[in-house]
C-alpha positions in Angstrom: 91.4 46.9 101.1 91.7 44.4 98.2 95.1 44.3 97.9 95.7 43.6 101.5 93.3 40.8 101.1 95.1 39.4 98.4 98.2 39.6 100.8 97.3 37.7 103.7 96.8 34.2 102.1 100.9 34.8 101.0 101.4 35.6 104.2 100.1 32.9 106.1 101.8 30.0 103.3 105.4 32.4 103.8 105.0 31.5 107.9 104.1 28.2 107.5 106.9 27.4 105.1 107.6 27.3 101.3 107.3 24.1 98.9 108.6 24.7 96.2 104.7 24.7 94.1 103.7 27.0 96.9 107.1 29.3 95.8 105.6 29.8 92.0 102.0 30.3 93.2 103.2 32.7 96.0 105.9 35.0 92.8 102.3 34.4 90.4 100.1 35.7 93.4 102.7 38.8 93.9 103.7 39.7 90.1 99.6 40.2 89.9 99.7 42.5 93.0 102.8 44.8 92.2 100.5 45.0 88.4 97.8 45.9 90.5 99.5 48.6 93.0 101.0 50.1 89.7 96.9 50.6 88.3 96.3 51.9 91.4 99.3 54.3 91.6 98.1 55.2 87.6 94.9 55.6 88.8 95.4 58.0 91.6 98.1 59.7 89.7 95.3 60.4 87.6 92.8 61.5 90.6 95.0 63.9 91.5 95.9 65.4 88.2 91.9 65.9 87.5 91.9 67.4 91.6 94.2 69.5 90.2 93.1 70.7 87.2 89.6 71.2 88.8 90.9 73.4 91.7 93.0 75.0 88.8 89.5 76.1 87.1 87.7 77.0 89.8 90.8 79.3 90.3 90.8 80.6 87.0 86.8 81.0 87.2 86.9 83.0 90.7 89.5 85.5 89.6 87.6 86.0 86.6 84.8 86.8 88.5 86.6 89.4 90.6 87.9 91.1 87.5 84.5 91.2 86.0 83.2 92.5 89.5 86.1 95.5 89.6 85.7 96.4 86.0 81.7 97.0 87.2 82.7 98.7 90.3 85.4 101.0 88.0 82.9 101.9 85.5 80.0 102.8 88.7 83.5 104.7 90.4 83.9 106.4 87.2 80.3 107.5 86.9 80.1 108.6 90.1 83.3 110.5 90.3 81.7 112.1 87.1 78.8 112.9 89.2 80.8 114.1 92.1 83.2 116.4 89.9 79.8 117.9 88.4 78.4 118.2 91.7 81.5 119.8 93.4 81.4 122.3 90.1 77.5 122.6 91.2 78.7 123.6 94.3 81.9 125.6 93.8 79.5 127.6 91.8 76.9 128.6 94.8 79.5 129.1 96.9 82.1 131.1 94.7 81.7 134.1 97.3 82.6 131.9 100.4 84.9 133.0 102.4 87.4 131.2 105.4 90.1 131.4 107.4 91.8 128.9 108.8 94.2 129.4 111.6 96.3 126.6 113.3 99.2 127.9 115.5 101.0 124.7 116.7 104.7 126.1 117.4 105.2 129.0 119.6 108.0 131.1 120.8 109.0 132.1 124.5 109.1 129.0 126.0 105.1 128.4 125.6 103.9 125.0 125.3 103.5 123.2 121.6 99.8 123.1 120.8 100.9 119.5 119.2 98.0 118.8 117.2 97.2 122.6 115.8 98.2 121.9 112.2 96.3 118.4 112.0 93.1 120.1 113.3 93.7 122.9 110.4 94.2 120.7 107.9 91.6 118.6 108.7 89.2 121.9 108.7 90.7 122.5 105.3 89.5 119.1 103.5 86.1 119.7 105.4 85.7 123.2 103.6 86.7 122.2 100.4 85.3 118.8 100.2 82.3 119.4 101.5 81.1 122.5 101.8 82.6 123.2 98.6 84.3 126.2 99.0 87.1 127.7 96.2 90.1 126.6 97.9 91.2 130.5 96.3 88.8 131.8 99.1 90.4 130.2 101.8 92.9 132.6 104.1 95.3 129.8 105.3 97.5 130.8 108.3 99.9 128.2 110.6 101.4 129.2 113.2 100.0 133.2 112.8 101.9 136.2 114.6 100.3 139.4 116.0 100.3 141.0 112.8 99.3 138.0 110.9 96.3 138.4 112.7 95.5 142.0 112.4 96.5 142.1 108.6 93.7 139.3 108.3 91.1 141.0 110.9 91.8 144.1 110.9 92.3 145.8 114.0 90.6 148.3 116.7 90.9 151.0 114.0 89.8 149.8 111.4 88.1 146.4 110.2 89.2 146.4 106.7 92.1 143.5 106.5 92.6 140.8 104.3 89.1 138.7 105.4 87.4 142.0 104.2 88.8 142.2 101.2 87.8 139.0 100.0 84.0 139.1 101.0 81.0 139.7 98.2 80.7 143.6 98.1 77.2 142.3 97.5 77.3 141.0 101.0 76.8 137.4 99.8 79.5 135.8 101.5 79.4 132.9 103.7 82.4 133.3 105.9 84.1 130.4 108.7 86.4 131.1 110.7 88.1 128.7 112.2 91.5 128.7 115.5 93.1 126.0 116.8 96.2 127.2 119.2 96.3 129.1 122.5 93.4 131.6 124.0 94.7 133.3 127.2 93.1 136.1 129.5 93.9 139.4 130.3 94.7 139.8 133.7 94.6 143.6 133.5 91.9 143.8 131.0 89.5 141.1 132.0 89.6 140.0 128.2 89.8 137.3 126.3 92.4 136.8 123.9 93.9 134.7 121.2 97.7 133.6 121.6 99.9 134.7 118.5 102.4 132.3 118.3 105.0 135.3 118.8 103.1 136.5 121.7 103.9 136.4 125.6 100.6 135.0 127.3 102.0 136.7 130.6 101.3 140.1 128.7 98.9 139.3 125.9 96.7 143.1 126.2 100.2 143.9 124.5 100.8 141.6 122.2 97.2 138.9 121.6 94.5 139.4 119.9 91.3 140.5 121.3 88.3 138.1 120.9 85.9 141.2 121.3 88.1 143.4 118.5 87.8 140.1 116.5 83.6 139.7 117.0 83.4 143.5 116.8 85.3 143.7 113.2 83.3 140.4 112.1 80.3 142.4 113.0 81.4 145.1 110.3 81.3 143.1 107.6 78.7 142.9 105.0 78.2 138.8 104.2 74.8 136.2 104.6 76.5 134.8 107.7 79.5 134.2 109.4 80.7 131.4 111.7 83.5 130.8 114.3 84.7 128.0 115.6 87.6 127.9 118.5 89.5 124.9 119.4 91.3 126.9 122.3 90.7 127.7 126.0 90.6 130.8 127.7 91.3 130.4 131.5 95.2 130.8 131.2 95.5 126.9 131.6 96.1 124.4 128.4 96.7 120.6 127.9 100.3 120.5 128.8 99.4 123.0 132.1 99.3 127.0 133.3 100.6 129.4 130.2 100.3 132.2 132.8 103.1 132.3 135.5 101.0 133.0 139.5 97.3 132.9 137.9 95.1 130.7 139.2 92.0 129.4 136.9 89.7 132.6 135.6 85.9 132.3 134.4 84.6 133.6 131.4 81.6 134.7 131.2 79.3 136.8 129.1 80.0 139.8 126.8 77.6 140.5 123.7 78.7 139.1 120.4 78.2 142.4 118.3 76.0 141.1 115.3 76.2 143.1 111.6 74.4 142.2 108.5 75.0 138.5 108.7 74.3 136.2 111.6 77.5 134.9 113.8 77.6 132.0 115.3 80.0 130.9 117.1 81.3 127.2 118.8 84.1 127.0 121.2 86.1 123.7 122.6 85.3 124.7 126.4 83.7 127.4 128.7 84.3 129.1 131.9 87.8 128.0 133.5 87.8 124.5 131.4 90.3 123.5 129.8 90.6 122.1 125.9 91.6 118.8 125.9 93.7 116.6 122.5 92.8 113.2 121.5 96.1 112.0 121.3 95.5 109.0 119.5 93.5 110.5 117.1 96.0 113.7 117.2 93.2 116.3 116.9 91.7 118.3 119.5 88.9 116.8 120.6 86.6 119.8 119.8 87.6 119.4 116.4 87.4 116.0 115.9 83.8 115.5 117.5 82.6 118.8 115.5 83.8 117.1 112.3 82.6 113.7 113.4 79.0 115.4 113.7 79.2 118.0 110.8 79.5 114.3 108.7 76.5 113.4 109.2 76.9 112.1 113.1 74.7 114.7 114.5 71.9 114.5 112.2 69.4 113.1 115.0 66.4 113.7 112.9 67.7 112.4 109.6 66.8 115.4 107.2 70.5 115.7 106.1 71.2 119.3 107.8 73.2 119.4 110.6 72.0 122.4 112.9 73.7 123.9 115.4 71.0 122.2 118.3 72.6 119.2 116.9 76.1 119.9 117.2 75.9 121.6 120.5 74.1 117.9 121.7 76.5 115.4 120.3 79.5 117.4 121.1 78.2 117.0 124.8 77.5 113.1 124.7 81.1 112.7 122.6 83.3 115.0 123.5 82.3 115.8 127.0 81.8 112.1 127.8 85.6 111.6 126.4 87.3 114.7 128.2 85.9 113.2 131.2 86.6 109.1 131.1 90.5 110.0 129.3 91.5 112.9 131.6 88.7 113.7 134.8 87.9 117.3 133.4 85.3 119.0 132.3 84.8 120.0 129.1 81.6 121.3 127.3 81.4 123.2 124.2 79.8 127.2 124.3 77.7 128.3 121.7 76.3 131.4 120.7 73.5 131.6 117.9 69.9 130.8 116.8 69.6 126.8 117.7 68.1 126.0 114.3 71.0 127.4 112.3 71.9 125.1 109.4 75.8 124.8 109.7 76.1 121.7 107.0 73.7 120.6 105.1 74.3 117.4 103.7 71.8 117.2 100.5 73.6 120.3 99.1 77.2 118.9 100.3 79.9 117.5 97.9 79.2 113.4 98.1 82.0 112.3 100.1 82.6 109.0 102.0 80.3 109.2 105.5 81.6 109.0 108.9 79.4 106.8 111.0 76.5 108.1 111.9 75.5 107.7 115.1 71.8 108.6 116.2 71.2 111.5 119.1 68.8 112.6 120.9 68.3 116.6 120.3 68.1 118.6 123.5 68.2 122.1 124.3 71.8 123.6 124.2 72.5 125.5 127.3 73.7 128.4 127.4 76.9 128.8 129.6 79.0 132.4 129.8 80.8 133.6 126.5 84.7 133.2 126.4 84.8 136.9 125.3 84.8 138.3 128.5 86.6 137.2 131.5 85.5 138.1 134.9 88.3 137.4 138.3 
């Protein structure tokens, strides 16, 4: 640069020795350097200071951008929360006669095998009905971890079908009513039934002390509503996640019993069929009926894209999700039974409470089949 330019020459006379007119021109020659390395100093003293103070505004700018840009997006939350809350008034209001009962039985007695992710699944099932189907969270029968006569004082029993579900439907019979059970199912080795496993219950005995799925469709058949739907995250071939609930039994097979049908339609969705088991996602922590039904009734399952989620559709991604998992995480089968008209609207969307979408992943629809119904179990 210039100043090392101006060095050099002094340099050179230093090396070659001093006289003493070559000792004033050599202090002239350096005073005028040090004056110039001090400009230069002031100079980029000053550089910097202007860096600074440019990086400081461009700060200052930017952050007053983002505050600009959140005070938009908190005025556009705040009109569309006012939307939603109308909406979800909207809604509460065409459903004020829904009706459902939520079951999760996670802890059980007598030595039988946590179902570890029973209360998660519930809860999740909770949000789902409230948040987007919009039901009165009044109307909602919540039960964790339900006895025998939990059970019966909700369903009623083989005497009578007049429990506490009843007594909260539309007299009108313009109820829409879901049922939903995540815990144990067991068979009835003397019986050839299917059962579901109170949490005080022993599953070597349970046509003493379960609950019968056919008393359970029977009684749902009694009631007066516009349509009623069940959904079981549970197994009924004696086995679970964790191994055999039923001491010297092997595997049984359920098959077919008729679903007894009253003034409403029922539909009904379980995890598994025949001798399958129900599997967890235990990195999720939800079964993983539950968490591919919710996954779909989101929005995941809408192959065709008119925002209503049939039961075709569910019945198809649960086998291309849930299947396809149960199989690559544990080498089991596991497909989903369904029983019901396979254009049922479960969900739609359109009418749903706005909430934020899971991903939705596009399906092909196929034709549900149609394997034996957990009802009844056959040796």
């Amino acid at each position: 640069d210039g100043t090392t330019e101006k060095l050099l020459p002094i340099i050179e006379t230093v090396e070659a020795g001093l006289t003493s007119k070559d000792a004033a021109a050599v202090s002239k020659a350096l005073s005028a350097i040090k004056k110039q390395i001090k400009a230069d100093a002031k100079i980029n003293k000053a550089f910097q200071l202007a860096e600074a103070d440019l990086k400081a505004e461009k700060q200052r700018q930017a952050q007053a951008a983002r505050k600009a840009a959140e005070a938009k997006q908190q005025v556009a939350k705040q009109a569309r929360s006012a939307a939603e809350q109308a909406k979800l008034a909207k809604v509460r209001k065409a459903n004020r006669y829904s009706v459902a009962v939520i079951i999760g039985n996670k802890n059980y007695q007598n030595k039988v095998p946590k179902v570890t992710f029973a209360h998660n699944d519930a809860d999740a099932i909770r949000i789902f009905v409230t948040d987007l189907l919009g039901h009165d969270p009044d109307n909602i029968i919540d039960l964790r971890d339900a006895t025998q006569a939990k059970l019966q004082a909700t369903f009623g029993n083989e005497r009578s079908h007049q429990g506490k579900l009843w007594s909260y439907l539309d007299p009108k019979g313009g109820s829409d009513v879901l049922i939903y059970y995540s815990g144990h199912g067991v068979p009835g080795q003397k019986d050839q039934r299917g059962y579901l496993l109170p949490t005080n219950a022993d599953p070597d005995h349970p046509e003493i002390n379960g609950y019968p799925l056919d008393v359970l469709y029977a009684n749902l058949g009694k009631m007066e509503a516009r349509s009623i739907t069940v959904l079981l995250d549970a197994c009924f071939s004696g086995g679970s996640h964790q191994g055999m609930l039923i001491r010297s039994a092997s595997p049984i097979l359920v098959t077919g019993r008729e679903i007894h049908e009253g003034s409403g339609q029922i539909v009904v969705l379980t995890a598994a069929s025949g001798d399958q088991l129900a599997s967890w996602d235990e990195k999720a922590k939800h079964g993983l009926f539950t968490r591919y039904f919710l996954e779909g009734a989101y929005g995941a399952a809408d192959t065709d894209g008119d925002r209503k989620i049939e039961l075709e559709e569910i019945k198809t991604y649960l086998d291309r999700t849930m299947t396809r998992r149960a199989r690559r995480d544990f080498r089991r089968e596991q497909e989903a039974w369904i029983s019901g008209a396979p254009d049922t609207v479960l969900v739609s969307l359109s009418d749903a409470v706005p909430v934020a979408e899971e991903p939705v992943v596009k399906r092909e629809k196929a034709a549900p089949e149609k394997p034996g119904d957990p009802s009844e179990i056959v040796i």
